[in-house]
Steps between C-alpha positions, in 0.01 A plus 500: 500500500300820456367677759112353476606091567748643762215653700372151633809382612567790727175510587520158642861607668340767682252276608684284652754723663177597652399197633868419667457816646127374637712203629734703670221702692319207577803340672537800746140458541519179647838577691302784652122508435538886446205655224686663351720202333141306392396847379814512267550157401109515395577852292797315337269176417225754360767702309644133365167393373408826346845466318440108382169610382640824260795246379212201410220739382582626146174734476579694812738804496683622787272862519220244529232659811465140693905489520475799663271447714695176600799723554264726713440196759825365510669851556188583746599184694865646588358799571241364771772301620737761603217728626404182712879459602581866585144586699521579818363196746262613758 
């Protein structure tokens, strides 16, 4: 296998690692109804889709702009979430 038919396959492996660790959010979520968990597991889901969608799309590269800008919301979402988690509550 060379390394262009390889690229799909770990694509879709990285996807869904990053849906199991959605799951894994989301069940803390539930256990505790925190924000931060939903905000995670919903990063991990956007991160998972972003990933099926480079291993399914042959046209798009990874340095394409809109999978950065993906990347951009899911990584904004953590961030928001731990700002939300570590402000002080007044």
């Amino acid at each position: 296998m060379t390394g262009a038919t390889l690229t799909p396959v770990l694509q879709g492996a990285t996807s869904a690692l990053a849906c199991v660790a959605g799951l894994f959010f989301w069940g803390f979520w539930r256990r505790t109804r925190d924000r931060l968990f939903i905000c995670f597991a919903l990063s991990f889901w956007i991160e998972s889709a972003n990933r099926l969608h480079l291993g399914l799309s042959a046209q798009m590269g990874e340095d394409a702009p809109l999978n950065y800008a993906v990347r951009l919301i899911a990584y904004a979402l953590i961030l928001v979430a731990i700002w939300d988690k570590n402000r002080p509550r007044g």
